[in-house]
N, C-alpha and C positions, 0 to 999 in steps of 0.2 A: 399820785394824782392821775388822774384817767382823760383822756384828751377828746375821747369819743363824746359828741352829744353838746360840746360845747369850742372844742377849737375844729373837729370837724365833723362829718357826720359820712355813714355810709350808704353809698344810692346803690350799692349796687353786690353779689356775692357772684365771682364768677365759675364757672364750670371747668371742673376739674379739664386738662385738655394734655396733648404733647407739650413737655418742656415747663408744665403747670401744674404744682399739687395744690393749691388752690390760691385766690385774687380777690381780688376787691375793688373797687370803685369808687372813692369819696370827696367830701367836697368839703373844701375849706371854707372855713368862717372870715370872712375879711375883714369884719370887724372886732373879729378879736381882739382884746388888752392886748396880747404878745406883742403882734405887729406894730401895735403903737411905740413898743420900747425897742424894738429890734425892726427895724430903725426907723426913727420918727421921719413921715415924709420918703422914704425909701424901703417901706416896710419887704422882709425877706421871712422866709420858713426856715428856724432855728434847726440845725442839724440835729439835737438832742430831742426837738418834736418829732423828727421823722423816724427816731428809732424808736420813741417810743410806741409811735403810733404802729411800724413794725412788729411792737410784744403785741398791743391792743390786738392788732387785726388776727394774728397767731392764734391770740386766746380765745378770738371768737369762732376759729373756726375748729380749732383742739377741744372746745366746749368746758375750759376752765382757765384762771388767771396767771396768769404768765410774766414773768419779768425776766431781764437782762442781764443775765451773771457776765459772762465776755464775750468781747467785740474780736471777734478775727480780722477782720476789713471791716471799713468805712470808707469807700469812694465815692467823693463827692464833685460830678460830672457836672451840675449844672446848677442855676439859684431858682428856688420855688419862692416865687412870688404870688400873695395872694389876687392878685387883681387879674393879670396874664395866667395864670396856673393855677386855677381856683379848684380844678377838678382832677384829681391825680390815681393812678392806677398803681396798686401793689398785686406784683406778681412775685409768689413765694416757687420756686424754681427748683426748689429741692428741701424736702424734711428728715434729718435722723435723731434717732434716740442716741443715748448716751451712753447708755446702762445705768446711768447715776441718776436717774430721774430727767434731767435734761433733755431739751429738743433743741439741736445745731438745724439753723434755715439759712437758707439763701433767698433775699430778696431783692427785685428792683423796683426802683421807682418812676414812673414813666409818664407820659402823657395819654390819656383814653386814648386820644382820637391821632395819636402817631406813637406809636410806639418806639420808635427811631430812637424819639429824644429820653434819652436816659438822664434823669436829675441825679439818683444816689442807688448804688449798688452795696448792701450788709451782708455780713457772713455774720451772725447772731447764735451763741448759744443762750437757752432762753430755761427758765426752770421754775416751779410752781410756787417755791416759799422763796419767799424774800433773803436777803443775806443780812 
């Protein structure tokens, strides 16, 4: 299931920089179904959306599809809420191959306009065909 285009969308593709193989800039949908079930009236962004969205944004920028074979980390620093945190920044901090087809990334999850606040930091290896 592909998250882009309907739980969020991307405003933004950032430039490669120090400390950055490459980033993105997107905004979530607030009125997505998710949020309604997770949690009615306290709606929060499902830890499993933000990995996904992690292959998503990978794949777009590797220029093919991408999924999730293992998670090395998953630290999860703060709650994405869509209402306060509607617009979140992925910065991928580091990419290698694998030899085996795979790309292992590092990613954090942050806010555009402070970067301070870290919501979720992955260690992801990521690989083109499904398991």
């Amino acid at each position: 299931m592909t998250l882009n285009g309907d739980f969020y969308t991307i405003e933004g593709r950032l430039p490669a920089q120090d400390g950055m193989v490459y980033g993105f800039d997107v905004r979530l949908n607030p009125e997505h179904y998710i949020f309604r079930a997770h949690f009615p009236g306290h709606p929060i962004t499902p830890g499993v959306c933000l990995m996904q969205m992690v292959a998503e944004l990978a794949a777009e920028a590797e220029g093919c599809s991408l999924y999730v074979r293992s998670v090395k980390n998953a630290k999860y620093t703060g709650v994405v809420t869509p209402g306060e945190n509607a617009r979140l920044r992925f910065v991928f901090s580091s990419r290698a191959e694998t030899g085996d087809g795979g790309i292992k990334v590092q990613a954090l999850v942050t806010a555009p306009d402070n970067p301070e606040t870290l919501f979720t930091k992955f260690s992801l290896t990521l690989y083109k065909d499904q398991i």
